[in-house]
TORKOL-4160 file (C-alpha; in steps of 0.2 Angstrom, whole numbers, padded with zeros to 4 digits, m for minus):
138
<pt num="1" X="0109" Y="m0014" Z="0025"/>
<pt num="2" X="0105" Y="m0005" Z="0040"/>
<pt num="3" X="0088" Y="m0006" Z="0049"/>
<pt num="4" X="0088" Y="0014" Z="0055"/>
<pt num="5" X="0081" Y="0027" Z="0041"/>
<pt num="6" X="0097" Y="0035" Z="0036"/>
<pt num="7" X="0099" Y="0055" Z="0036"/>
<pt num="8" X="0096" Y="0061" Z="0024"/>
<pt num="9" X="0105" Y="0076" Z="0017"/>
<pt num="10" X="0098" Y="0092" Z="0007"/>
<pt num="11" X="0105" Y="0095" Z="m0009"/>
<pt num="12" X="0115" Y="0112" Z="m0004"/>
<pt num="13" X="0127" Y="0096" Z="0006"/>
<pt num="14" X="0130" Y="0090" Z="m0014"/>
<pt num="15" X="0147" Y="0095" Z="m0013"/>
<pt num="16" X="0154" Y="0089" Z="0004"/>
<pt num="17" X="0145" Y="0072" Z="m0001"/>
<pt num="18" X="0152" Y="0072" Z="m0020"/>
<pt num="19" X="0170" Y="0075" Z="m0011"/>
<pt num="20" X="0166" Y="0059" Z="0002"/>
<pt num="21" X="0163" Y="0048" Z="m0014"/>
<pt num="22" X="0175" Y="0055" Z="m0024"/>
<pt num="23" X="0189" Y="0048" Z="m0010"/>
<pt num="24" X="0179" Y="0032" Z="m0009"/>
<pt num="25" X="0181" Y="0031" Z="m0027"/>
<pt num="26" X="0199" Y="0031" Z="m0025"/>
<pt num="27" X="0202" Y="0020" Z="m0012"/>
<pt num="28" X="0192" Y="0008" Z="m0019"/>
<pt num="29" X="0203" Y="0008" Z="m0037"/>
<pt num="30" X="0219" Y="0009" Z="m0025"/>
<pt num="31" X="0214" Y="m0006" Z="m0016"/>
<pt num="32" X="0209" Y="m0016" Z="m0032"/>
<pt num="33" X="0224" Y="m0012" Z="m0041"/>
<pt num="34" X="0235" Y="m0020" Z="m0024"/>
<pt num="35" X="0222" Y="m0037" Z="m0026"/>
<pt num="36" X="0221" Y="m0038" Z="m0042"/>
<pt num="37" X="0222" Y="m0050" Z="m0054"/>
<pt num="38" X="0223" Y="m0065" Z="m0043"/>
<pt num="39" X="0239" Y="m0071" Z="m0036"/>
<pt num="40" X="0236" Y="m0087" Z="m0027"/>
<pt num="41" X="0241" Y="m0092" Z="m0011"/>
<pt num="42" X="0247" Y="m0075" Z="m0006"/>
<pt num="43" X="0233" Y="m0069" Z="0008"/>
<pt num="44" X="0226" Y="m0079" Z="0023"/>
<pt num="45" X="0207" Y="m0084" Z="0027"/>
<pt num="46" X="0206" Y="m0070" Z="0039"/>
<pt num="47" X="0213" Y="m0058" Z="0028"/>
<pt num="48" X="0200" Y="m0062" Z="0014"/>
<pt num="49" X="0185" Y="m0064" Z="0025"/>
<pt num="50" X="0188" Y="m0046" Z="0030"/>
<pt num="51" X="0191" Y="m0039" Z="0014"/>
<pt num="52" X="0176" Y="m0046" Z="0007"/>
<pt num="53" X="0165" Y="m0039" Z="0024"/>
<pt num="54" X="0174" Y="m0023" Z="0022"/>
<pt num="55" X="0170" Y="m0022" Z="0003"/>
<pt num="56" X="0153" Y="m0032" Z="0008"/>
<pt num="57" X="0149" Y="m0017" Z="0019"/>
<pt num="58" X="0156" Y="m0003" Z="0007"/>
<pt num="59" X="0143" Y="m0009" Z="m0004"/>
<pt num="60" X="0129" Y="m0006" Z="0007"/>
<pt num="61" X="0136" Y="0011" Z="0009"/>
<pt num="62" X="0138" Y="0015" Z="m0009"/>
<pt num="63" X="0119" Y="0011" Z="m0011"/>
<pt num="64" X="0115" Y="0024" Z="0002"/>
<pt num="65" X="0125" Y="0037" Z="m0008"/>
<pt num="66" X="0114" Y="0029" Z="m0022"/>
<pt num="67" X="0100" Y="0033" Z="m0016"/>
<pt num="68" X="0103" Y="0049" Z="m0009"/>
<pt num="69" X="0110" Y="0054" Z="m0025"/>
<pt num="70" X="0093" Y="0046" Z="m0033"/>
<pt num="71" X="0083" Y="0060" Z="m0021"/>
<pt num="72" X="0092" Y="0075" Z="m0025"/>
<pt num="73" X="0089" Y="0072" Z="m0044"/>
<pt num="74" X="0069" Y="0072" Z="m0041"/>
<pt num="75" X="0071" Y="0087" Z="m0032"/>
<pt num="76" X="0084" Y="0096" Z="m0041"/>
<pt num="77" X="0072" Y="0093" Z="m0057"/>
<pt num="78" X="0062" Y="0107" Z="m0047"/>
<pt num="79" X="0082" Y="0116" Z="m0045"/>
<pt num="80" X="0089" Y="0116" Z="m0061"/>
<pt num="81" X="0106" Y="0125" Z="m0053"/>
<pt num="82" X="0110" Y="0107" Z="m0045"/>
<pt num="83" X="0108" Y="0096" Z="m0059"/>
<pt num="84" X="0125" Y="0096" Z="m0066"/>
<pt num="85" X="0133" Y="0093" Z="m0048"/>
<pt num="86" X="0120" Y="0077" Z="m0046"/>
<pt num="87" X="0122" Y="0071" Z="m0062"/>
<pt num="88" X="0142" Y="0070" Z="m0058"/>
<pt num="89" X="0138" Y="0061" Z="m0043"/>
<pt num="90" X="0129" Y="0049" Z="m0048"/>
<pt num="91" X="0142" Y="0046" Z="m0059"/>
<pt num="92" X="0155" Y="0044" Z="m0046"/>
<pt num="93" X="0145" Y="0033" Z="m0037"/>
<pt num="94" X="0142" Y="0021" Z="m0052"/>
<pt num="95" X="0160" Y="0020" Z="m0054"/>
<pt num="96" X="0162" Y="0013" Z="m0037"/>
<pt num="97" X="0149" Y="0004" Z="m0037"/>
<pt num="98" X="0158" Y="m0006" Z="m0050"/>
<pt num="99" X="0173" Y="m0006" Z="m0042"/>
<pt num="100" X="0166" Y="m0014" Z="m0026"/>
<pt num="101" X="0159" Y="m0027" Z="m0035"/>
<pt num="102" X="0176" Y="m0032" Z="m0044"/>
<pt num="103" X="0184" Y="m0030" Z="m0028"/>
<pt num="104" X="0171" Y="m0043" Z="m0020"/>
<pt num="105" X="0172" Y="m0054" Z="m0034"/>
<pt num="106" X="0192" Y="m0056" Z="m0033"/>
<pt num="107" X="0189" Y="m0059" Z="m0016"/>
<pt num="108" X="0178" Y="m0074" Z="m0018"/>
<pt num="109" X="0191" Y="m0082" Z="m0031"/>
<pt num="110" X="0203" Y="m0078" Z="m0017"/>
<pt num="111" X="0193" Y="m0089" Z="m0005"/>
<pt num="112" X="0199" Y="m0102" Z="m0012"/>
<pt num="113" X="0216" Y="m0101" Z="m0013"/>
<pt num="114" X="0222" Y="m0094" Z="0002"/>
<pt num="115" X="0239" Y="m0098" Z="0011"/>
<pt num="116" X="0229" Y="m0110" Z="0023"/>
<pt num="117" X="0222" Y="m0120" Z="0009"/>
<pt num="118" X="0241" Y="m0122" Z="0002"/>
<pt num="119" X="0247" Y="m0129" Z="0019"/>
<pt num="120" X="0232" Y="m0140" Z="0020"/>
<pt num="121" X="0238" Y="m0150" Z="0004"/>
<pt num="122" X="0250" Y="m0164" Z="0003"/>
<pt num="123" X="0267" Y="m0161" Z="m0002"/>
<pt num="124" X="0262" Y="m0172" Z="m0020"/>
<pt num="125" X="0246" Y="m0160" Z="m0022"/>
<pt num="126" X="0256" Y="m0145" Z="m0022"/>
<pt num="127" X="0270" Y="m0153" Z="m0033"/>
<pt num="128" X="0257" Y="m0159" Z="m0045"/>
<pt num="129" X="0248" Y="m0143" Z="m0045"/>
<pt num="130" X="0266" Y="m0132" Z="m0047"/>
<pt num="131" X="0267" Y="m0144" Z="m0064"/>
<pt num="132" X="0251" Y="m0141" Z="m0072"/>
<pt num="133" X="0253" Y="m0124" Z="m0066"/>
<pt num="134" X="0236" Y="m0123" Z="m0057"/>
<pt num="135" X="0247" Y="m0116" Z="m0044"/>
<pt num="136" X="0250" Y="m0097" Z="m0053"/>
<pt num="137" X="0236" Y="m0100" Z="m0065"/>
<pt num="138" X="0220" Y="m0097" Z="m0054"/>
């Protein structure tokens, strides 16, 4: 996380923040469905280690939205004409915040079986592993 307070908003931002999660939301089901399920020995090590400290810092954003989401329902308990508009967001932000974490978790299985990792074994490893089809069954 980040070690500055973050900024937070007033609820009359609900919308423009809603809309912001909303597209993160969708990116982050749009990047999931091109990652997943497993294919192995598809992607490099460098490729993997930035999706997992892209999704890795997604995360961190998506609790901030969290939070922020988490303020507005306290106060709008005080503005009943918001509280349809935070409960929607929260929501939103759940949905991605599950997302992430199945993006993150493909990505950690991917670790493992990256293009490098392939080259790195002997032609009989790979020929073994193509027979027992560890090699499309990861």
């Amino acid at each position: 996380m980040r070690d500055e307070e973050p900024t937070w908003r007033p609820v009359t931002d609900i919308d423009m923040v809603t809309a912001i999660a909303v597209q993160s939301l969708a990116f982050a089901q749009e990047h999931l469905d091109t990652v997943g399920p497993v294919r192995p020995y598809v992607l490099d090590d460098h490729t993997v280690a930035r999706m997992l400290r892209v999704w890795r810092n997604a995360k961190d954003n998506n609790a901030l939205f969290a939070e922020q989401a988490r303020r507005w329902q306290t106060e709008t308990a005080l503005q009943p004409g918001y509280h349809q508009a935070v409960t929607e967001l929260v929501s939103v932000v759940d949905q991605e915040r599950a997302l992430i974490d199945e993006i993150i978790a493909t990505a950690e299985k991917l670790e493992s079986v990256t293009i490098e990792r392939l080259l790195a074994k002997s032609d009989f490893e790979v020929g073994l592993d193509a027979l027992t089809n560890r090699i499309t069954d990861q």
